[in-house]
KELUMDREN-719075 format. One record per residue: residue in one letter; z, x, y negated of N, C-alpha, C, O in turn. Coordinates in steps of 0.2 Angstrom, whole numbers, padded with zeros to 4 digits, always signed. Each point is the difference from the previous one (the first is absolute). Layout:
REM KELUMDREN-719075
aZXYZXYZXYZXY;...
This chain:
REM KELUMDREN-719075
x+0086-0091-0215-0007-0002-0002-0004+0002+0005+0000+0005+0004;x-0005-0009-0003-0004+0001+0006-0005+0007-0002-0001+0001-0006;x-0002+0003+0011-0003+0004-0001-0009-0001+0000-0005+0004-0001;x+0005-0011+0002-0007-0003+0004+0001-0007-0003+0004-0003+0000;x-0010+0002-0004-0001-0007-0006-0006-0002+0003-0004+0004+0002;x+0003-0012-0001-0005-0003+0000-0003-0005-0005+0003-0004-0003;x-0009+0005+0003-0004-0005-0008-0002-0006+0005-0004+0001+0004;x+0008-0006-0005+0000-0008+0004-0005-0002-0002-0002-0005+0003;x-0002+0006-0009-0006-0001+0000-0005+0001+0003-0005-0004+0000;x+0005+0011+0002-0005+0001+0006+0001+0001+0006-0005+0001+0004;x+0012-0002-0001+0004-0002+0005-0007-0005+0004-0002-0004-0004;x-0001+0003+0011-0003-0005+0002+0006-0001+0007-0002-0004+0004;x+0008+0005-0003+0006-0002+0005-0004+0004+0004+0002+0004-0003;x-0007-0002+0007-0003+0001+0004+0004+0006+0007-0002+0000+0006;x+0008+0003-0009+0006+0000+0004-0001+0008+0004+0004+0001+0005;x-0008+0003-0007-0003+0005+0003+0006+0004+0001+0002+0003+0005;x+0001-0002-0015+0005+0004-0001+0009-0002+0004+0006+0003+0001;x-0008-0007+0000+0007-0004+0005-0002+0003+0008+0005+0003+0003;x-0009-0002-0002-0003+0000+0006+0001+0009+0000+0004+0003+0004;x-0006-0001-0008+0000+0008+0000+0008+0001-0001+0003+0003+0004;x-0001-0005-0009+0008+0005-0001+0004-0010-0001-0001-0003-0005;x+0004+0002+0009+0005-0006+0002+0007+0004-0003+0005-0002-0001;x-0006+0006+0000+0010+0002-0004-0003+0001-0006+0005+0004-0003;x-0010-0004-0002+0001-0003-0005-0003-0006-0005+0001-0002-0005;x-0007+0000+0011-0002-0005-0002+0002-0007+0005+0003+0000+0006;x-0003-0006-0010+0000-0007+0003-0004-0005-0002-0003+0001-0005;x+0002-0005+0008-0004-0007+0000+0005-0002-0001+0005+0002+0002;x-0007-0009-0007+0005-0007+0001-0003-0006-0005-0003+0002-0006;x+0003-0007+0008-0003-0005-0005-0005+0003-0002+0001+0001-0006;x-0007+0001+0008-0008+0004+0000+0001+0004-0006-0003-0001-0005;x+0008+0005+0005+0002+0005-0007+0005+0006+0004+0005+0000+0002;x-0011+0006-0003+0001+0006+0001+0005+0003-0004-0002+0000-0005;x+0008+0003+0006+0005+0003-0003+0001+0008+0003-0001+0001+0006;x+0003+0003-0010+0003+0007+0002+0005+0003-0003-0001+0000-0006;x+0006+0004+0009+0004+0004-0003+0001+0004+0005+0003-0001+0006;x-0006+0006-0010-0002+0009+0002+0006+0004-0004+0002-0002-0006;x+0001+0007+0011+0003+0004-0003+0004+0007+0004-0005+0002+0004;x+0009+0000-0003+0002+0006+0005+0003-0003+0005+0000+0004+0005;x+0002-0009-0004+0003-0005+0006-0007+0000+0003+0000+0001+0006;x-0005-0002-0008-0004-0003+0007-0007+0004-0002-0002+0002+0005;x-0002-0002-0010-0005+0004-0003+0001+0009+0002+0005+0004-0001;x-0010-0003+0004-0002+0007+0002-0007+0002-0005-0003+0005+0003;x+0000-0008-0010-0004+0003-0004-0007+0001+0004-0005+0003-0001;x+0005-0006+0007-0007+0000+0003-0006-0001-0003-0005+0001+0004;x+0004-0004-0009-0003-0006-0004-0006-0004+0005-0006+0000+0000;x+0010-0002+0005-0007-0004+0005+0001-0006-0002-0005-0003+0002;x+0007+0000-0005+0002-0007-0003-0006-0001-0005-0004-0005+0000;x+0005+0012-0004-0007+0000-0008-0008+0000+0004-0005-0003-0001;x+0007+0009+0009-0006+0000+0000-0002-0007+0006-0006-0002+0002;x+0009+0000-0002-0003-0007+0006-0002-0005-0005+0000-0006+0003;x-0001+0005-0008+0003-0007-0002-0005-0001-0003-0002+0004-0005;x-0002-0011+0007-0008+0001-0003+0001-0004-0005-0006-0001-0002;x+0010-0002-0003-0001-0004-0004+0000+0007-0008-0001-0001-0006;x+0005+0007+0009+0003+0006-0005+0007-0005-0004+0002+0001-0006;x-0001-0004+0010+0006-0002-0005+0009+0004+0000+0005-0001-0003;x-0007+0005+0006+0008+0005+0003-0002+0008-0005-0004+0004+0000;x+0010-0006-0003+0001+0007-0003+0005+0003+0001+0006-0003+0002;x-0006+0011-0002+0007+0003+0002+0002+0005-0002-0003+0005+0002;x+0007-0005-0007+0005+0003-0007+0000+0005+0003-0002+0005-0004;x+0004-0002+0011+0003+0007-0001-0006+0005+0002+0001+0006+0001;x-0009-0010+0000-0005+0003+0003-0005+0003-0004+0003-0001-0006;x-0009+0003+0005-0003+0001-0006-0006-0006+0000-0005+0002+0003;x+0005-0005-0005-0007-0008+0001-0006+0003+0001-0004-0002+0004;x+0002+0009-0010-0006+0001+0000-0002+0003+0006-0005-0001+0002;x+0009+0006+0002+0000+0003+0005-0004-0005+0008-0003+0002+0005;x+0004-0009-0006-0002-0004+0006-0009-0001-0001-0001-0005-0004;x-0004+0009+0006-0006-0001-0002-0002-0005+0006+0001+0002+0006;x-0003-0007-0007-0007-0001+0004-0001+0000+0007+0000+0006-0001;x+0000-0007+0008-0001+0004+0003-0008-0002+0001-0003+0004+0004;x+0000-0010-0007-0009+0001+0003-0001-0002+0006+0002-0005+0003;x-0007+0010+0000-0002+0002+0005+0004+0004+0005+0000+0006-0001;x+0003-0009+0005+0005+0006+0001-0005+0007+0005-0005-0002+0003;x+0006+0007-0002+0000+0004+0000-0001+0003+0011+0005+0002+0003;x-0012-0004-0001+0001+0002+0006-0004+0007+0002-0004+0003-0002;x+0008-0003+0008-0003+0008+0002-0004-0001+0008+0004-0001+0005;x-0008+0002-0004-0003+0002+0007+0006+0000+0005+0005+0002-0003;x-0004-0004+0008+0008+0004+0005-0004+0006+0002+0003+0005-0001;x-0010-0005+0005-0001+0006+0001-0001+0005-0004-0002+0005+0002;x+0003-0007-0008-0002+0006-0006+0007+0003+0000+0001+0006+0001;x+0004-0011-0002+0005+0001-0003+0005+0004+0006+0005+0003-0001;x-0006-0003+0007+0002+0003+0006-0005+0005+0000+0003+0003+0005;x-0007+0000-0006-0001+0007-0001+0003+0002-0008-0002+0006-0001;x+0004-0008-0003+0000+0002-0005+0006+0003+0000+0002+0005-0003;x+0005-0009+0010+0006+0003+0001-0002+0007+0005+0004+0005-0001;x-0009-0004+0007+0000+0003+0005-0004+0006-0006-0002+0005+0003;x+0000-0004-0009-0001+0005-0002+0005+0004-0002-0001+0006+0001;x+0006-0009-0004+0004+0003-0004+0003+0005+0006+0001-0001+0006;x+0001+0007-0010+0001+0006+0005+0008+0003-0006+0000-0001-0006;x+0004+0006+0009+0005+0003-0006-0004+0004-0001-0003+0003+0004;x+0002-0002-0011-0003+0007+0000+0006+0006-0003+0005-0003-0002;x-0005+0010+0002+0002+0003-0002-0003+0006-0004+0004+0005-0001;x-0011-0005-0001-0006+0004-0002-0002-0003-0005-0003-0006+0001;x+0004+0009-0008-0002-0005-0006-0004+0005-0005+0001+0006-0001;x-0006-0010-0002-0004+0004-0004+0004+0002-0006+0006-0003-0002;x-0010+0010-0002+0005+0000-0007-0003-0002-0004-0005+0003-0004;x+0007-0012+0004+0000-0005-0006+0003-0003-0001+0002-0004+0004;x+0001+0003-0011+0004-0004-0002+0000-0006-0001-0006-0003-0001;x+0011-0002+0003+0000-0007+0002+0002-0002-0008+0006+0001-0003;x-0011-0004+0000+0000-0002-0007+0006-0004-0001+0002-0002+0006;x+0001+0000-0009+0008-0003-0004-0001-0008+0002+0004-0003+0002;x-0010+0001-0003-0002-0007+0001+0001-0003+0006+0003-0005+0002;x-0008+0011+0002-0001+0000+0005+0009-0003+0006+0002-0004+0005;x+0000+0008-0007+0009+0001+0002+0003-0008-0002+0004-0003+0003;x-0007+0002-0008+0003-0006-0003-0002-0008+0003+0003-0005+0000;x-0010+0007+0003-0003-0006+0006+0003+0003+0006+0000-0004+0005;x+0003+0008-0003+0003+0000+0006+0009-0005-0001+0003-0004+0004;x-0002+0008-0011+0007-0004-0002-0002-0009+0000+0005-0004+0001;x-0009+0002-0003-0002-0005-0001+0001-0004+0010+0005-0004+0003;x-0010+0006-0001-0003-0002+0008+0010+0000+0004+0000-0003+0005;x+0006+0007-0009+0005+0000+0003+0003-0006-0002+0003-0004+0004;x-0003+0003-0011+0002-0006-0003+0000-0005+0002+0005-0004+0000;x-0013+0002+0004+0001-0008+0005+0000+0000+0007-0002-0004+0004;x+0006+0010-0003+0002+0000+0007+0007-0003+0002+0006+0000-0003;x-0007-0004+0008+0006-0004+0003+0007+0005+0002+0000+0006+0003;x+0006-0012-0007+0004+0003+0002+0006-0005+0002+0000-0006-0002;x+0006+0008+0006+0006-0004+0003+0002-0004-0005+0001+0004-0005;x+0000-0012+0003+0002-0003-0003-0001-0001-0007+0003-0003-0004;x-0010+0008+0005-0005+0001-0008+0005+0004-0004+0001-0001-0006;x+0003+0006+0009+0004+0004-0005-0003+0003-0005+0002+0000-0005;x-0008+0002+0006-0004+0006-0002+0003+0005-0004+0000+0002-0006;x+0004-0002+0011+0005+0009-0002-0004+0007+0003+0002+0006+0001;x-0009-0008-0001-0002+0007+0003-0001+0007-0008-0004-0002-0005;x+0007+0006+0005-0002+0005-0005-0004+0006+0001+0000+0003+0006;x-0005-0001-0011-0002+0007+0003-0001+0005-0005+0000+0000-0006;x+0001+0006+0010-0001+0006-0006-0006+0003+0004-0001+0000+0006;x-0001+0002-0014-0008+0003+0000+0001+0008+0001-0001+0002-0005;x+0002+0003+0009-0002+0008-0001-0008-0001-0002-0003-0004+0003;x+0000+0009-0010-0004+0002-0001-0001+0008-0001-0005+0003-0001;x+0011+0000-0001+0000+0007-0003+0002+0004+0006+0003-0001+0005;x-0006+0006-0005+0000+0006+0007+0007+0003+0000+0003+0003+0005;x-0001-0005-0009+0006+0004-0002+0007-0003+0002+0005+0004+0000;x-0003-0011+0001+0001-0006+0000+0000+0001+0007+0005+0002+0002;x-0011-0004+0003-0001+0000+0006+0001+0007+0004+0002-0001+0006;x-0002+0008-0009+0003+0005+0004+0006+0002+0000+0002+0005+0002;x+0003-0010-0006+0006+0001-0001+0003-0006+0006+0005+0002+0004;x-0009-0009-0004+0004-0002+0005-0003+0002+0008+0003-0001+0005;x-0011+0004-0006+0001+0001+0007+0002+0007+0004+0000+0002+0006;x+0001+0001-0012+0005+0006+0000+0008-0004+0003+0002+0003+0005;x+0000-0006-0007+0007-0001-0001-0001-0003+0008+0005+0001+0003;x-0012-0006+0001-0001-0003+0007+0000+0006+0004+0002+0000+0006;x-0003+0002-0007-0003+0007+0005+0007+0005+0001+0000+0005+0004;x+0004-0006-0010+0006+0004+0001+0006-0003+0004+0004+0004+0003;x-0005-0012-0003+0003-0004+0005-0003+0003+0008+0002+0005+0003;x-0006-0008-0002-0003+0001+0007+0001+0010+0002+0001+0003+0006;x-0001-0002-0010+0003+0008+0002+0005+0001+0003+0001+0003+0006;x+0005-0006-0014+0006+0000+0004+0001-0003+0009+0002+0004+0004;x-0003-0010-0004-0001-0002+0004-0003+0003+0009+0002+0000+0005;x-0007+0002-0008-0004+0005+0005+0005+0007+0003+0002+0003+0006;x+0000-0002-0013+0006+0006+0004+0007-0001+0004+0003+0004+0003;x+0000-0012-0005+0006-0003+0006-0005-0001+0005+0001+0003+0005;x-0006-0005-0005-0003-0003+0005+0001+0003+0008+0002-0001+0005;x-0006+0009-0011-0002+0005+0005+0007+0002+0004+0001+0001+0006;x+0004-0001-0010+0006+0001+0002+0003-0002+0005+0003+0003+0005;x-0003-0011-0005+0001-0007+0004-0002+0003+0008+0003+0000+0005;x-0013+0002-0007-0002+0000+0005+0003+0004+0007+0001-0002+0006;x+0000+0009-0011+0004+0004+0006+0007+0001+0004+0003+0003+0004;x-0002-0009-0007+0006-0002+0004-0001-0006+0006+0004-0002+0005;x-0010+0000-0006-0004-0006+0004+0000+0001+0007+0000+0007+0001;x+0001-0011+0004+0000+0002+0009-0007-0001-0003-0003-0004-0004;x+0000+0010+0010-0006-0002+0002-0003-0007+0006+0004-0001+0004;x-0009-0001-0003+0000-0005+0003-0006-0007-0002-0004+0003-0004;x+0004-0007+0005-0005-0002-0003-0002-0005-0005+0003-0005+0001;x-0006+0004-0005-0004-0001-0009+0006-0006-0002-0003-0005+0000;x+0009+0004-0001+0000-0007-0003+0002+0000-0005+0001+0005-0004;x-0002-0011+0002-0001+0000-0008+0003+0003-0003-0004+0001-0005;x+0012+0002+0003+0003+0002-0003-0003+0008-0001+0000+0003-0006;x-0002+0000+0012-0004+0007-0001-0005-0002-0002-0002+0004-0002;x-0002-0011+0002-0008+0002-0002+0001+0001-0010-0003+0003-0004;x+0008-0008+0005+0003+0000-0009+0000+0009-0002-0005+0004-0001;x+0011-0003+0001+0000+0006+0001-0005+0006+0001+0001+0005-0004;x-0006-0004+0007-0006+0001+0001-0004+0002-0007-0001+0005-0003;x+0000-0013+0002-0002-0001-0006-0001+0003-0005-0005+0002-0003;x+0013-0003+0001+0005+0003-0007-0006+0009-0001-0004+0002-0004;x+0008-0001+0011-0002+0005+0000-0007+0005-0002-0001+0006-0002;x-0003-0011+0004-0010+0003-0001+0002-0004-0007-0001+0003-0004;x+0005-0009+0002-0003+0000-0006+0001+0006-0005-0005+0002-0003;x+0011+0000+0002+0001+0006-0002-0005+0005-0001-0004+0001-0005;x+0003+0002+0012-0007+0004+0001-0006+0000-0004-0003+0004-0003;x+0001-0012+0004-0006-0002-0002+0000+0000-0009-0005+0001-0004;x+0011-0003+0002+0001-0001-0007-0001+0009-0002-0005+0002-0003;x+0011+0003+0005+0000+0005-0002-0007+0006+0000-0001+0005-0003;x-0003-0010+0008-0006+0005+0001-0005-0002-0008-0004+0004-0003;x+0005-0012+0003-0003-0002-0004+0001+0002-0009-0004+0003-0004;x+0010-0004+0003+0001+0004-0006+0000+0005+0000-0001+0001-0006;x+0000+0006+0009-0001+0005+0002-0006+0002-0004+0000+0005-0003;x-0006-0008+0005-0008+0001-0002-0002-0007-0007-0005-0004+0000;x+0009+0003-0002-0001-0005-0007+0000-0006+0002+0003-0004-0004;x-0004+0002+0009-0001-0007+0002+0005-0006-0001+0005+0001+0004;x-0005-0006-0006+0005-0005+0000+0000-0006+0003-0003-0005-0002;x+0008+0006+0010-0001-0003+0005+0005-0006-0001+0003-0001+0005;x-0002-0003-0011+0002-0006-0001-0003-0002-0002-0003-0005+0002;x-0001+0007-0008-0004-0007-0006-0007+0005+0001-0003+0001-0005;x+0001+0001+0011-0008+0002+0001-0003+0001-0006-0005-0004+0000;x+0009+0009-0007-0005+0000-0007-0004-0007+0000-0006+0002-0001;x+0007-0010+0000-0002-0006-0002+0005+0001-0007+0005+0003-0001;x-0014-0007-0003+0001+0002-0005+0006-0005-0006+0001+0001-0006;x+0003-0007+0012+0001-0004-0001+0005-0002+0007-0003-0001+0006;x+0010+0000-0007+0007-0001+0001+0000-0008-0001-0002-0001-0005;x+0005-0004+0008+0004-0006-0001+0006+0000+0005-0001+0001+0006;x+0007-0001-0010+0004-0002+0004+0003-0006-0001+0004-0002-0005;x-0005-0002+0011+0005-0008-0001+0008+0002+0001+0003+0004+0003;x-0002-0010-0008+0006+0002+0002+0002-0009-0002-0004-0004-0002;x+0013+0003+0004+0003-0007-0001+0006+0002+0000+0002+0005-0001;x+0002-0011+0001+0008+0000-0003+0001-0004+0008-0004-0005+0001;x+0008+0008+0003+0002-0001+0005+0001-0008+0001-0004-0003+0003;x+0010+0001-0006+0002-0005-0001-0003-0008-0001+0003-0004-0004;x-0006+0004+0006-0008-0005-0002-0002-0002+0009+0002+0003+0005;x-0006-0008-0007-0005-0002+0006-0005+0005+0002-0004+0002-0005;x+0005+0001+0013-0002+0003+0000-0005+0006-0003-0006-0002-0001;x+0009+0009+0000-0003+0002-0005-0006+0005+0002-0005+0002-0003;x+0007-0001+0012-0005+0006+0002-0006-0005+0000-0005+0001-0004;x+0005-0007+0009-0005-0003+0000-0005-0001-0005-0006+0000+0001;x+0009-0001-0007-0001-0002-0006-0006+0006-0004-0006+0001-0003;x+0011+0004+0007-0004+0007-0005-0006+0003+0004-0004+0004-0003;x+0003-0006+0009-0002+0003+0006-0008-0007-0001-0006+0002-0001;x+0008-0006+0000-0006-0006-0001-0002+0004-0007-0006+0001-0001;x+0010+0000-0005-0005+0001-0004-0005+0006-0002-0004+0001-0004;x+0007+0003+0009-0004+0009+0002-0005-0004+0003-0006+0002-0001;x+0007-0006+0005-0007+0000+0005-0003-0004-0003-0006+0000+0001;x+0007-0004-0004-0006-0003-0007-0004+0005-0005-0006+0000+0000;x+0011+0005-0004-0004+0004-0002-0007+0003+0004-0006+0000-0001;x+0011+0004+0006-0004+0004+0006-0005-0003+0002-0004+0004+0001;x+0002-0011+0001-0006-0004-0001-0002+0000-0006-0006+0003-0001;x+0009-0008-0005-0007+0002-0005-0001+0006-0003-0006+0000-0002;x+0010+0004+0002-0004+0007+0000-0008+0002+0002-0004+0002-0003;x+0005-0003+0009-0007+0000+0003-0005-0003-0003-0006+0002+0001;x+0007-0009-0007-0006-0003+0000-0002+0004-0007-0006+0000-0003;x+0012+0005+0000-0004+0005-0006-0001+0007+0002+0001+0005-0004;x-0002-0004+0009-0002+0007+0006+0005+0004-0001-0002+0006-0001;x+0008-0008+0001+0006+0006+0000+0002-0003+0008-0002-0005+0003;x+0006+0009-0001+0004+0003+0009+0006+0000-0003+0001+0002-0006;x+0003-0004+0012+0010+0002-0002+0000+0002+0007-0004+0000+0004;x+0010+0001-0003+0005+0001+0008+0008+0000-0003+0002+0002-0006;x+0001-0004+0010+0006-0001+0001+0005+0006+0001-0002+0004+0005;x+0007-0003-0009+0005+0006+0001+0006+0000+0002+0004+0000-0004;x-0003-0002+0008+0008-0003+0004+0004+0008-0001+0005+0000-0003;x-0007+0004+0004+0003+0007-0002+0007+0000-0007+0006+0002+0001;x-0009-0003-0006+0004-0003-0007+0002-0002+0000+0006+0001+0000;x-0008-0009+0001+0006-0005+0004+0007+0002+0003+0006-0002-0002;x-0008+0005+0009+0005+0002+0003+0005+0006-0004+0005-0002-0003;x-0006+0005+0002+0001+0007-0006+0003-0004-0006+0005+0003-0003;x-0006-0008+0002+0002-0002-0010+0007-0003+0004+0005+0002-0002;x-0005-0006+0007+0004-0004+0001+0006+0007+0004+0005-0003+0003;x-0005+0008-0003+0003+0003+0004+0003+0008-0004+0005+0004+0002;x-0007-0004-0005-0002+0007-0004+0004+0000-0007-0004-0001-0004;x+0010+0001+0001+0002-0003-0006-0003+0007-0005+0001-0001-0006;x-0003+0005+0007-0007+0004-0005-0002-0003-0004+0001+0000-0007;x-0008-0003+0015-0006-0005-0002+0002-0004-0004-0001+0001-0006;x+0006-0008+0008+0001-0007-0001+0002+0003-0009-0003-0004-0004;x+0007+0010+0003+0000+0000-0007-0005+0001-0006-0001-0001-0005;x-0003+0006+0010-0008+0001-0001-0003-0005-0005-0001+0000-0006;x-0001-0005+0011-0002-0007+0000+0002-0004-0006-0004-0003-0004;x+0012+0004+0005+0003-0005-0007-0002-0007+0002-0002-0002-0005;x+0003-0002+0010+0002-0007+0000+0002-0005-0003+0002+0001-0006;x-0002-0006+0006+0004-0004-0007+0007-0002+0010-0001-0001+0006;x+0008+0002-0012+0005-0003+0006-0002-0006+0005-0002-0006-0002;x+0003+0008+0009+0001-0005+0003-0008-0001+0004-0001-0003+0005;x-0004+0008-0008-0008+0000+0004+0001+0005+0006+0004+0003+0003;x-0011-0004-0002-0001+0005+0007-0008-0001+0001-0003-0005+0000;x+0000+0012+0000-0006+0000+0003-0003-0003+0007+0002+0001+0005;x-0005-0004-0006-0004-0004+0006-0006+0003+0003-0001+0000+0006;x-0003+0003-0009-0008+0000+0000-0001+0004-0004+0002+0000-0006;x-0006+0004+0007-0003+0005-0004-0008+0002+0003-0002+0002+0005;x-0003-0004-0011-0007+0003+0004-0002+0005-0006+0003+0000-0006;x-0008+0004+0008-0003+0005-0002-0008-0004+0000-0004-0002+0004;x+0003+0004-0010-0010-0003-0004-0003+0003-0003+0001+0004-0004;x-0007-0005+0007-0006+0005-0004-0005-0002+0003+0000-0005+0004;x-0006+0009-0006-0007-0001+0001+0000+0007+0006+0003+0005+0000;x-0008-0009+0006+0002+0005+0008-0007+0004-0002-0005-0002-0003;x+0008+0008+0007-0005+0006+0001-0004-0005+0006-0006-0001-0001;x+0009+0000+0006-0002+0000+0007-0004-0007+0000+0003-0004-0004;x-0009+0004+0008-0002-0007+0001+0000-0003+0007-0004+0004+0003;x+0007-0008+0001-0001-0001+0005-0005-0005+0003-0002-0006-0002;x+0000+0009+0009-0008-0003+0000+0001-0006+0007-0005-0002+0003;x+0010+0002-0003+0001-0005+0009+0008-0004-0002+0006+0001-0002;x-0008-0005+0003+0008-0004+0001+0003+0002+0006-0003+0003+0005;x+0012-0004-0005+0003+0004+0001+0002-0004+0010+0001-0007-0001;x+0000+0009+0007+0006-0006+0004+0004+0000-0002+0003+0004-0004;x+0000-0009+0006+0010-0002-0001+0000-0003+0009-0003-0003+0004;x+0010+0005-0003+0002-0003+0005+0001-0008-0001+0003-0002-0005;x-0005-0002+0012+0000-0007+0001+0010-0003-0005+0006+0002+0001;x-0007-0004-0004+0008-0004-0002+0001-0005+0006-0004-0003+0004;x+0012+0003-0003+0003-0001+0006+0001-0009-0003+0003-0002-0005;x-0005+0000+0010+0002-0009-0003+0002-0003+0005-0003+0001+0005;x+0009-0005-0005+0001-0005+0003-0001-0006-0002+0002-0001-0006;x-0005-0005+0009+0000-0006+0000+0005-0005+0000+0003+0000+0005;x-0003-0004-0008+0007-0006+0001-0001-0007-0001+0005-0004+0001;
């Protein structure tokens, strides 16, 4: 049974949906036909939204969910290009609480984010409890420790000589530790910078690309975030830690077969910045 029906009553042939998806639509004898189903249908519903007569409906999608699109929706480029050179990671957040709703337009703003073969295997878990979050950024901090002490180990067996990358790694390992142990030391929580509000993306590996997937829909949030005055930054630190650390990873409690992707940290910023920031020229070639 097809997943994708047409009312030939309101069908005008006009051949859009043929044009758009040819593996499951056809023309023939001025009479539009379709069978949608897991052979060829990927639930994109671009068929419902292209089709100006509204004659395509599609069973496994929600109908009421396809609104209108109007007036479509433009933005300045020069607005919209300072709108990206403001955004900054912040790691300095006011103590205010990011209301439940609030979390749930962010969860929304993820929902219509692009992913590989429209899997939308993107999942995420919400930290809001302190207690929740100093457990797993306890359990981050115990990794890179670990870590920091083979590091240091490593180091002194290293010829002296000069910077390459294996000693720069190493190096690293090593101030991270430091830097970590100094910071627990005097309260501070040098993973989730006390934000009052944790997301971690996660996916089921096995899927169309999953990092991509989860990585576009953080940096969706992390944009519209901005347009309800909350700030995020990115924590590759857990990332790296969940997947490495069988502690963490149990910590976490995964569903089989996932893996953290992305993890940002959100809140309302203490700090205001008064100047856009440089970036280095991007290296392009021509072809």
């Amino acid at each position: 049974m097809s997943w994708v029906t047409i009312d030939q009553e309101k069908c005008t042939t006009c051949g859009i949906c043929v044009l758009r998806c040819p593996r499951c639509f056809s023309l023939k004898d001025e009479k539009v036909s379709v069978q949608a189903d897991e052979k060829c249908c990927i639930v994109c519903g671009h068929c419902v939204s292209l089709c100006p007569a509204d004659a395509i409906t599609h069973h496994r999608m929600d109908m009421n969910n396809f609104e209108p699109v109007g007036t479509p929706v433009q933005f300045p480029s020069d607005a919209f290009m300072r709108f990206i050179r403001e955004r900054r990671s912040h790691r300095q957040f006011k103590k205010k609480e990011v209301a439940k709703t609030t979390i749930q337009q962010l969860i929304e703003a993820a929902r219509y984010a692009p992913t590989g073969s429209n899997v939308q295997s993107v999942e995420i878990i919400v930290l809001e409890t302190d207690d929740r979050k100093k457990r797993l950024s306890d359990l981050t901090i115990d990794f890179f420790v670990e870590m920091g002490a083979n590091a240091a180990e490593t180091l002194k067996s290293m010829p002296a000589g000069p910077a390459t990358p294996a000693r720069l790694l190493v190096e690293k390992l090593v101030r991270y530790r430091e830097n970590m142990l100094q910071a627990k030391s005097v309260g501070y929580d040098p993973i989730f910078h006390h934000a009052p509000v944790v997301l971690m993306f996660h996916s089921l590996l096995e899927t169309s690309t999953p990092k991509d997937n989860c990585v576009i829909a953080s940096t969706t949030v992390g944009l519209f975030a901005r347009t309800l005055g909350l700030e995020c930054t990115y924590i590759g630190l857990l990332e790296i830690a969940a997947r490495s650390y069988p502690p963490l990873a149990e910590a976490i409690g995964l569903p089989e077969g996932h893996q953290i992707q992305s993890v940002l940290i959100v809140g309302y910023p203490k700090l205001k910045y008064l100047r856009l920031v440089d970036r280095n020229r991007i290296r392009v070639r021509w072809e």
